[in-house]
LUMPABA-982072 format. One record per residue (C-alpha): x, y, z; residue in one letter. Coordinates in pm, whole numbers, padded with zeros to 5 digits, always signed. Layout:
# residues N
XYZA/...
This chain:
# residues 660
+01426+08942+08431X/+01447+08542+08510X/+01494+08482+08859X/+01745+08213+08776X/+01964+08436+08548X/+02003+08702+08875X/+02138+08409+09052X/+02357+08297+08782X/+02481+08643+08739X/+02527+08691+09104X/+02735+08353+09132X/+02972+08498+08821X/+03043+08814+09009X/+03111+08562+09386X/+03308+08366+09161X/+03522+08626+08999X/+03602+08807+09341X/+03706+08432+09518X/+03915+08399+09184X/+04080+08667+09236X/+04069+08708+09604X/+04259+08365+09538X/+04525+08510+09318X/+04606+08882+09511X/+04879+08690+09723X/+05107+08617+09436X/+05063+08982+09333X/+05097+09131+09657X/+05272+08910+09885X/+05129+08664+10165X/+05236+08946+10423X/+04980+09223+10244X/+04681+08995+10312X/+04496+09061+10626X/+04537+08797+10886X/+04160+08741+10914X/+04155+08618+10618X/+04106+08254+10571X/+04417+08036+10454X/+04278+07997+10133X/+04291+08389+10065X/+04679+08331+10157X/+04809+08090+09919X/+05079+08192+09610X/+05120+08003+09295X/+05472+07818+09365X/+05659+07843+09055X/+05864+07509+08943X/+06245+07518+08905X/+06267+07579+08537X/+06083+07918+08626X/+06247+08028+08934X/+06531+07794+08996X/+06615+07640+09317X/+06748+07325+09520X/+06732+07024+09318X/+06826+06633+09511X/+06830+06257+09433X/+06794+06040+09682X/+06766+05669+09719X/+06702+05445+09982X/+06957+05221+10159X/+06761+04878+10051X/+07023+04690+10248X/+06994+04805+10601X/+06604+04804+10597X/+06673+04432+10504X/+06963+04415+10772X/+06710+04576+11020X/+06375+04305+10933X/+06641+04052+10986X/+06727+04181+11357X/+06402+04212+11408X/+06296+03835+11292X/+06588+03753+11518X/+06456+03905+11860X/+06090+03766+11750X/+06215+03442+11737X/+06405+03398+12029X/+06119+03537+12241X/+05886+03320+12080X/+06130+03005+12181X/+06144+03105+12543X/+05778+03163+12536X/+05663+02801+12436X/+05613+02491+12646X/+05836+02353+12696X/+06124+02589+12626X/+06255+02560+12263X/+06665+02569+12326X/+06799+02701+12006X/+07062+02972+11891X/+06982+03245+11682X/+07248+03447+11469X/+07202+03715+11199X/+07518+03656+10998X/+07698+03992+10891X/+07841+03834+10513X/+07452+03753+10451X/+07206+04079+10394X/+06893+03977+10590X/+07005+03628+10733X/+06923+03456+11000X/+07043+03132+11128X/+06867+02882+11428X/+07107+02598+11533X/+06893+02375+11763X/+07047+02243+12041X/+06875+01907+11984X/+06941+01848+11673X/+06645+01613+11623X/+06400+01915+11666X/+06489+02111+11437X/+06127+01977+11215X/+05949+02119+11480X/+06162+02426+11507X/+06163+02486+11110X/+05791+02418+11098X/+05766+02699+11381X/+05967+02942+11191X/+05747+02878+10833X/+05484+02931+11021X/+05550+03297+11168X/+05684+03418+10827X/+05555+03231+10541X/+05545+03550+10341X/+05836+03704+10436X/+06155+03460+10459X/+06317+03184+10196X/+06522+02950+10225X/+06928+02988+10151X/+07257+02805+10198X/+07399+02805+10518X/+07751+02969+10576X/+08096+02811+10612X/+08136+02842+11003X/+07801+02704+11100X/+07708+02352+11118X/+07517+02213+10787X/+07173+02262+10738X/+06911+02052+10862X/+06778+01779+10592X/+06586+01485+10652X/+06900+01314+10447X/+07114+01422+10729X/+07316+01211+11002X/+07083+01161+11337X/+07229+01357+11605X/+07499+01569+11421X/+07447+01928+11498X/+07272+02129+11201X/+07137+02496+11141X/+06852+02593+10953X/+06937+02882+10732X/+06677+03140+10571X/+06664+03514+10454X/+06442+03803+10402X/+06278+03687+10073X/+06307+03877+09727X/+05961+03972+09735X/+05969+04085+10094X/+06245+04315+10041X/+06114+04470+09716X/+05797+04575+09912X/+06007+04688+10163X/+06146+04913+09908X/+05839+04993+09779X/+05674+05118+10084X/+05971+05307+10228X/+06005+05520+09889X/+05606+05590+09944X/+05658+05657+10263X/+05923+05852+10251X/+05777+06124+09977X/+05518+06204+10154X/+05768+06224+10514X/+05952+06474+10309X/+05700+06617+10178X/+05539+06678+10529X/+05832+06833+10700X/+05952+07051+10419X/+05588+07168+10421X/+05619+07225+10831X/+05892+07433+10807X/+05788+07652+10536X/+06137+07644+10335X/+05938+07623+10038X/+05688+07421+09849X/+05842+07133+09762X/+05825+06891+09455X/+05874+06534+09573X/+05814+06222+09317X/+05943+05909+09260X/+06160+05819+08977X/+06258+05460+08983X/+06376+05351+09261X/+06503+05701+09367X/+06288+06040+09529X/+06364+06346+09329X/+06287+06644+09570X/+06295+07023+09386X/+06272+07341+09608X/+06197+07607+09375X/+06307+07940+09523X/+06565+07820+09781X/+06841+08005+09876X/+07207+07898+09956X/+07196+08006+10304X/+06924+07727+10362X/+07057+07438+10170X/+07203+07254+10441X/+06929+07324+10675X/+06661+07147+10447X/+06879+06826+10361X/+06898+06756+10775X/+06555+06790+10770X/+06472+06554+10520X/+06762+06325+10610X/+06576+06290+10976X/+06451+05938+11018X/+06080+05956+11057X/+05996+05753+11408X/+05738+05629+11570X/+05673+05575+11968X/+05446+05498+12237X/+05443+05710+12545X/+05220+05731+12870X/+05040+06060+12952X/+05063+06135+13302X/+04841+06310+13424X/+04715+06440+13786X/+05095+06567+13751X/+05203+06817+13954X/+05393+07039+13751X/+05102+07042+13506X/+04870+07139+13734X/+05107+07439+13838X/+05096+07559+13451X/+04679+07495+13508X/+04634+07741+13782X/+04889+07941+13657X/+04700+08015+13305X/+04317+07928+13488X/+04013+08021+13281X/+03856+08346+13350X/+03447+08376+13330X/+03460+08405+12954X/+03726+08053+12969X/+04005+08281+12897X/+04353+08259+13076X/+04438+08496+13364X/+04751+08540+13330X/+04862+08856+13074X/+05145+08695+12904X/+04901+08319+12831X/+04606+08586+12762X/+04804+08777+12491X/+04933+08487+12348X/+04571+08319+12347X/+04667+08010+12546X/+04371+07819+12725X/+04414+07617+13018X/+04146+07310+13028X/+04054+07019+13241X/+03967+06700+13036X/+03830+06409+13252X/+03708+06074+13227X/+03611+05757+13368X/+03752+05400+13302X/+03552+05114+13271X/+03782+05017+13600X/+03903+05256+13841X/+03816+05633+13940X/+03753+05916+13760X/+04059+06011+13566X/+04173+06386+13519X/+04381+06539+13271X/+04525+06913+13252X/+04613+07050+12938X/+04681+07388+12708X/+04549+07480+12389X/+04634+07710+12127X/+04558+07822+11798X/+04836+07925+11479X/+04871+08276+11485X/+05061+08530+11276X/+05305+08688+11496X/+05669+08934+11496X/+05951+08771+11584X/+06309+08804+11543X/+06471+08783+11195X/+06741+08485+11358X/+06419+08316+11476X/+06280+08332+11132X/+06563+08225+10950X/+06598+07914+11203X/+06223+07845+11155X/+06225+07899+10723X/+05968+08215+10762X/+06216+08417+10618X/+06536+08379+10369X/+06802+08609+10368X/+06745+08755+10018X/+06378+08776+10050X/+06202+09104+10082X/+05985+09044+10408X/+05968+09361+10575X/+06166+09404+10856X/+06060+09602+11198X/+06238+09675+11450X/+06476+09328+11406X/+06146+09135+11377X/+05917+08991+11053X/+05595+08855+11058X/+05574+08504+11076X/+05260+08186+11048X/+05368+08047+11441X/+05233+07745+11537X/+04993+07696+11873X/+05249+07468+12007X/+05578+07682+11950X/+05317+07918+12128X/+05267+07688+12443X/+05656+07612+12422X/+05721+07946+12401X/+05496+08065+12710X/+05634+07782+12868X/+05996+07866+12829X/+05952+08214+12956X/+05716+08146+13240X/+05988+07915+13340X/+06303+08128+13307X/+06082+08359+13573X/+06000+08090+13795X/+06214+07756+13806X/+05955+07592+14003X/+05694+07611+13651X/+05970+07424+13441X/+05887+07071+13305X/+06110+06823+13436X/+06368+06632+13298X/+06211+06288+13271X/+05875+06463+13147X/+05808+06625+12856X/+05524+06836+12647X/+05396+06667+12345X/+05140+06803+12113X/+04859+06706+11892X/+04694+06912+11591X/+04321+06911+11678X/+04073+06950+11370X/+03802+07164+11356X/+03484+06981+11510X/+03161+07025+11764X/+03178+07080+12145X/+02920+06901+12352X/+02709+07200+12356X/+02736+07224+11947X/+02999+07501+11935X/+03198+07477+11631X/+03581+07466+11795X/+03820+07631+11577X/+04151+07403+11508X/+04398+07425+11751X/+04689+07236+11924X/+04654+07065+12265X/+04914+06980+12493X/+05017+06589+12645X/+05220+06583+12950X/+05417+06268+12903X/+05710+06083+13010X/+05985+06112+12850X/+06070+05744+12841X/+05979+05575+12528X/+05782+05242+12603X/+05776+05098+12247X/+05890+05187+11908X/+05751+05169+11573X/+06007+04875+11526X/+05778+04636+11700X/+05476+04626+11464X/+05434+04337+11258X/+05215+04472+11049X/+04876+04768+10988X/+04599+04771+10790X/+04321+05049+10739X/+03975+04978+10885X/+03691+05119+11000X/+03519+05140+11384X/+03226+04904+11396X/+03089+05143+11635X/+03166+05511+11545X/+03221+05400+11164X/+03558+05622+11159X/+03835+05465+11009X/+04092+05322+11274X/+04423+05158+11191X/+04480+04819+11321X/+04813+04742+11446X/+05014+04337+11465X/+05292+04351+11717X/+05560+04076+11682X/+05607+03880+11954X/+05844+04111+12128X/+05579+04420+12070X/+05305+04195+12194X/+05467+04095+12558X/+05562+04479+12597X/+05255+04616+12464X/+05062+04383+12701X/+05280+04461+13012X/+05258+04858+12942X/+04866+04820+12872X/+04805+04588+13209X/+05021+04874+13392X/+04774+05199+13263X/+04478+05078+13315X/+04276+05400+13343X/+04509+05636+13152X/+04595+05714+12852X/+04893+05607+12602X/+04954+05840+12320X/+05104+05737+12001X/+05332+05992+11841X/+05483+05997+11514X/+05779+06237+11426X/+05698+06414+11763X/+05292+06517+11718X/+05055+06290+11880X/+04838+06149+11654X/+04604+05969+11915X/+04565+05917+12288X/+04288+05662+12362X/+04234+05551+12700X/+04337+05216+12805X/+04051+05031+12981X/+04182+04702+12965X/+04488+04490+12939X/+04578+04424+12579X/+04729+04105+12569X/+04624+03980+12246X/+04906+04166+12025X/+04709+04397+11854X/+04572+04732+11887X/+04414+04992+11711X/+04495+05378+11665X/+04191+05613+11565X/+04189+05897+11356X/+04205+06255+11356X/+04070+06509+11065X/+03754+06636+11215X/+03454+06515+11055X/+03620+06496+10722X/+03564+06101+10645X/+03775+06153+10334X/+04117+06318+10505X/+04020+06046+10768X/+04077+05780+10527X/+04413+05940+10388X/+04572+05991+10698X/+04463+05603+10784X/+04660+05509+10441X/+04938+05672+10541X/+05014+05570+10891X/+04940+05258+10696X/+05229+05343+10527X/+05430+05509+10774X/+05386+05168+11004X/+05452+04877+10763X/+05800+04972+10714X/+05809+05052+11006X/+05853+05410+11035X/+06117+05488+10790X/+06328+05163+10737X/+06631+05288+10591X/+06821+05598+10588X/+06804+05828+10265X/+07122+05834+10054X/+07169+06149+09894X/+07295+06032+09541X/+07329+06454+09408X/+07225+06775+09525X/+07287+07121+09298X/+07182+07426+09355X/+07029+07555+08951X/+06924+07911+08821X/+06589+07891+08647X/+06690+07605+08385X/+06525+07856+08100X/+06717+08106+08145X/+06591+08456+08212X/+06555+08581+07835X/+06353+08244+07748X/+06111+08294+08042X/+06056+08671+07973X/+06024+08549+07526X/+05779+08287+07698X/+05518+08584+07806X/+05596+08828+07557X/+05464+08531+07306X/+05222+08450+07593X/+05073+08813+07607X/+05079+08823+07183X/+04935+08491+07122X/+04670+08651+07400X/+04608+08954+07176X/+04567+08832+06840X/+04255+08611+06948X/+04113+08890+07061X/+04146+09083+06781X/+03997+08818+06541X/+03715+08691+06751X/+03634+09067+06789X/+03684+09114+06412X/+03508+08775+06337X/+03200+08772+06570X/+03188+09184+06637X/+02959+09227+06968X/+03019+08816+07025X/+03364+08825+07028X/+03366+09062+07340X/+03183+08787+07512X/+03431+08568+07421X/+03688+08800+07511X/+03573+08764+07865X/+03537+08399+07840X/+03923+08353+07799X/+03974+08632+08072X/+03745+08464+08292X/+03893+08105+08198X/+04268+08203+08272X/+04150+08355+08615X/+03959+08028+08725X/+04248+07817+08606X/+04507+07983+08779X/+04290+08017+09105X/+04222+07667+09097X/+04586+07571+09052X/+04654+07774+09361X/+04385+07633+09592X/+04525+07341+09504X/+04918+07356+09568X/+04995+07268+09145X/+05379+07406+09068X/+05363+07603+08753X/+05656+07505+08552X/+05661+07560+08153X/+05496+07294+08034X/+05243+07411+08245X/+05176+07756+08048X/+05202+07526+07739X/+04870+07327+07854X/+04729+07688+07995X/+04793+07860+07617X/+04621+07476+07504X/+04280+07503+07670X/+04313+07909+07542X/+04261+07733+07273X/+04014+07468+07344X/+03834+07766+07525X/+03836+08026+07193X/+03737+07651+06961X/+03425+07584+07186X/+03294+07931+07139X/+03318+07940+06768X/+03147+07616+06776X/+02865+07773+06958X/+02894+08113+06746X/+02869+07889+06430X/+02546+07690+06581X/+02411+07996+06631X/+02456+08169+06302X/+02383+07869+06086X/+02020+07860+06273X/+01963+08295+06233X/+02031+08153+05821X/+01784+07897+05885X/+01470+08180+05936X/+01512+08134+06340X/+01442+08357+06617X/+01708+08549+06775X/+01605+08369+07086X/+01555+08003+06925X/+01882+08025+06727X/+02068+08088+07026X/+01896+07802+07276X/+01939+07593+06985X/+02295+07665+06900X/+02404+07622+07304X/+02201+07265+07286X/+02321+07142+06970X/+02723+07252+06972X/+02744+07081+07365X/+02792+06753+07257X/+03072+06870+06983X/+03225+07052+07327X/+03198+06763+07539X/+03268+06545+07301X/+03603+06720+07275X/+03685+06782+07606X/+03641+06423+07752X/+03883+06293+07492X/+04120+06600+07595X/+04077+06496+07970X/+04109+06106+07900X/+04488+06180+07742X/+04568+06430+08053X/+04491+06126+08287X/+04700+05912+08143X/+04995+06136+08133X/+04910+06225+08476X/+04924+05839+08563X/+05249+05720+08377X/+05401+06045+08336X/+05691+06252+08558X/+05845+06595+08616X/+05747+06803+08325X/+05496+06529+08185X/+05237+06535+08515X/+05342+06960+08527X/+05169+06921+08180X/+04875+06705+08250X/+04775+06893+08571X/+04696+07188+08360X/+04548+07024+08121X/+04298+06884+08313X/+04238+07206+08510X/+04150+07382+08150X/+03903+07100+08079X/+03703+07211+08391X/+03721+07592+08295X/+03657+07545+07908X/+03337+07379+07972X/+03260+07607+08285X/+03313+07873+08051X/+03156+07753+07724X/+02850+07610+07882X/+02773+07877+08175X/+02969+08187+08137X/+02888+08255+07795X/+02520+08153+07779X/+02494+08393+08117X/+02583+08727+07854X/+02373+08591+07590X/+02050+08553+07795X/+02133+08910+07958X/+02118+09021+07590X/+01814+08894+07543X/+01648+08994+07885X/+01781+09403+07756X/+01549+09288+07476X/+01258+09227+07660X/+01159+08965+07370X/+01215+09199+07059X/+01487+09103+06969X/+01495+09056+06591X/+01878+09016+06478X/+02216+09011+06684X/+02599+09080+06638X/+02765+08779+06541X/
């Protein structure tokens, strides 16, 4: 037999099991899956809302106070910018409350107000316009105007400004949503934009959680700066109280059985001693805990059918609810262990990467002692744009504080010298660098996690990018309508759906079988083997299966069925033409792919652009679509030819006519 066909076969068979190692937890249940099993061995298909029903809510963003807010902000910049310059710019600034994003200077010399309009264009050419002044302030400065009568000069947020505004917070705001609905594992949300509104559908959601979910998409996503201080005492209590063993596991039985590791990070400044930092680590683990804990958390729903024992369900818990939980109990035992009040445990979600001895470390999260006093907010960025490390060649964001941000920023970074300042974003610390120097210059630069992924590197750079230029979440969420829907089907259309499913199934099985005889098994298996890969790589991949889905899945059935009669056809019209068995079938394969492909990459060139321009239902559609482009020609090209060449290997090269 050819070498290469045993290694073909042998990747079918891999393939087939990961397929449907893939698919057993949406038979089964996540809970009936082994917890050594890697995460992507414990995914379900998530069914979409016309399937399952669920939670269904519009929401729009409040355009007005993000404007409101830039103007505030414009306002504080401002007036520390006058008290900054030399000599001191005397000037009044007011943000008008009958103007949305005004702002209003009245010089106190009137005959500077050139200088102090030239100042303000300056700072904000992009971002502010002109506008006429309001009733109770002084007119507005014009070189037509009296010498020496008080005047104001009057501006705004600009339209452009505020549309990008817009812009940016619904972007950022999907994927916020997205993010915490994911963290809490109430179920796998649908979040798009529409317009200039965020439709968000939680298929499978139960009344019970409803309110829970809309306060935790309704949080305001936030951004802070916070110092890590270490050498602290009651960290180094929680050190020797969990201290490594010989094998670097914690001594005490409660952090052991928990698997909590104590560690001792240090470092040394460019000024300054050697810097140490104490810290816990732990990994996710599946654990039982009680069902009111569960419910609280989104494990479990009350009308699920998680099994229940002893009060308790199994539960995905986090390594930092298992520090926090250590923590708590450790503490209730022993007040002197507790974290103080003005102190605080932060954590960040370490990817998988090398040790300095080469040792693969497993992902995990690690603990930041900080305190609890916020030095900066996200409010005080100017601006961030993605960029790379000249030296590492990681991408880094690069930060613009406003002039407010910049005299803080400078006066915090002069202060740490040494230590570390961790930047945390809806509570998880996404870096910690250490601060050698004083920054002074009004910039700074946060680096990023993922591992040694470059390309999830990159994303999460974009989307701090994101996160950061409107500065966190500008503007609350307005919840326009929220309903609670059954499947929108209906139960006898979903169950009609796979009855005509299952037939329209059968009867191309019965005629290829009838057509091509000992062929149309092989094909048979094809559209067996093309459903499985499609629906495994729909899983792997998060894709809600929604109706319009199984449309495009019955579609590339059908593109699937089409590319093997091409082949079959190829095949016989060769056998006609006085070919070998062997000849007619390389030659069919060869001469019916470019009919296939052909086919396909118009298929997949009208899936992207309803993936692009389409919504809802539309990109439901076009995701499966795609998806069966993939597995028709994976099938077609490789699976097929794989039973034909075992055919003729049986044959040992006597082969002299075949069933099709």
């Amino acid at each position: 037999m050819d070498r290469s066909l045993k290694w073909r076969t042998l990747a079918l068979i891999a393939a087939i099991l990961v397929c449907t190692g893939i698919l057993l937890p949406t038979f089964v249940g996540r809970e009936a899956i082994p917890s050594w099993m890697p995460n992507l061995f414990r995914k379900e298909i998530n069914f979409g809302l016309d399937l399952q029903g669920g939670l269904h809510i519009v929401y729009s963003i409040d355009l007005d106070t993000a404007v409101v807010d830039r103007a505030g902000e414009i306002k504080r910049d401002l007036e520390t910018r006058f008290k900054e310059e030399k000599p001191v710019i005397e000037a009044e600034v007011k943000t008008p409350l009958k103007v949305t994003g005004g702002v209003t200077v009245i010089p106190k010399d009137p005959a500077k107000w050139e200088q102090i309009f030239d100042a303000v264009r300056s700072d904000y050419t992009d971002t502010i316009e002109s506008r006429a002044c309001e009733a109770n302030v002084p007119p507005a400065c014009s070189k037509d105007g009296k010498v020496g009568e008080p005047c104001s000069i009057c501006i705004k947020v600009s339209t452009k400004y505020s549309e990008d505004i817009k812009k940016s917070a619904l972007t950022n705001a999907v994927t916020t949503i997205r993010e915490r609905i994911d963290e809490k594992g109430i179920a796998e949300p649908n979040v798009v934009e529409k317009d200039d509104q965020i439709i968000v559908e939680l298929p499978g959601l139960d009344s019970a959680s409803t309110q829970a979910t809309k306060d935790i998409i309704k949080r305001t996503a936030k951004l802070e700066f916070k110092v890590v201080d270490n050498y602290a005492v009651p960290m180094s209590k929680l050190y020797a109280k969990a201290a490594p063993d010989d094998e670097n596991k914690a001594t005490e039985p409660r952090a052991r059985e928990l698997g909590i590791y104590a560690v001792i990070d240090d470092w040394v400044p460019d000024e300054g001693e050697r810097q140490q930092d104490y810290y816990l680590f732990a990994h996710d683990r599946n654990d039982w805990i009680p069902v009111d804990d569960a419910e609280k958390s989104g494990c479990k729903q009350r009308n699920d059918n998680k099994e229940v024992r002893d009060g308790k369900v199994n539960c995905e818990v986090k390594g930092w609810q298992v520090i926090d939980q250590w923590v708590a109990e450790i503490s209730a035992a022993d007040p002197s262990l507790a974290i103080p009040d003005d102190r605080e445990l932060s954590y960040e979600f370490v990817e998988p990467s090398k040790d300095a001895e080469g040792v693969w470390r497993q992902p995990h999260w690690r603990s930041y002692y900080l305190a609890r006093a916020v030095e900066l907010t996200g409010t005080a960025i100017k601006d961030a744009r993605a960029s790379y490390d000249p030296n590492t060649n990681r991408p880094v964001v690069l930060i613009d504080f406003n002039r407010y941000g910049s005299r803080v920023f400078g006066d915090l970074t002069a202060k740490i010298i040494g230590k570390k300042l961790a930047t945390i974003l809806d509570k998880k610390v996404k870096s910690a660098p250490i601060i050698n120097t004083a920054i002074r210059g009004g910039s700074a630069s946060i680096t990023m996690g993922g591992g040694n992924d470059a390309q999830r590197q990159q994303k999460e750079a974009d989307e701090l990018v994101n996160v950061l230029r409107t500065g966190s979440l500008p503007a609350p969420l307005r919840e326009d309508s929220s309903s609670e829907v059954g499947p929108s089907l209906g139960r006898d259309a979903i169950d009609k759906t796979k009855l005509s499913f299952g037939i329209g199934i059968l009867l191309v099985f019965i005629i290829m079988v009838g057509i091509y005889r000992w062929s149309g098994w092989i094909s048979v298996f094809s559209v067996m083997f093309h459903n499985l890969l499609t629906l495994a790589v729909m899983t792997v991949f998060g894709a809600t299966l929604t109706l319009p889905g199984i449309a495009a899945v019955v579609l590339s059935v059908g593109m699937c069925v089409d590319g093997n009669i091409l082949i079959y056809e190829r095949i016989r019209d060769e056998l006609l033409l006085g070919k070998s068995v062997r000849g007619a079938i390389d030659l069919g394969f060869t001469r019916a792919f470019s009919a296939i492909l052909d086919g396909q990459l118009t298929t997949a060139a009208a899936g992207w652009v309803l993936l692009q321009y389409g919504s809802g239902p539309i990109r439901g559609f076009a995701v499966l679509l795609l998806v069966g482009v993939f597995t028709t020609l994976s099938t077609n090209i490789w699976v097929t030819r794989i039973f034909f060449d075992w055919y003729l290997a049986k044959k040992k090269g006597t082969a002299t006519t075949i069933s099709i």
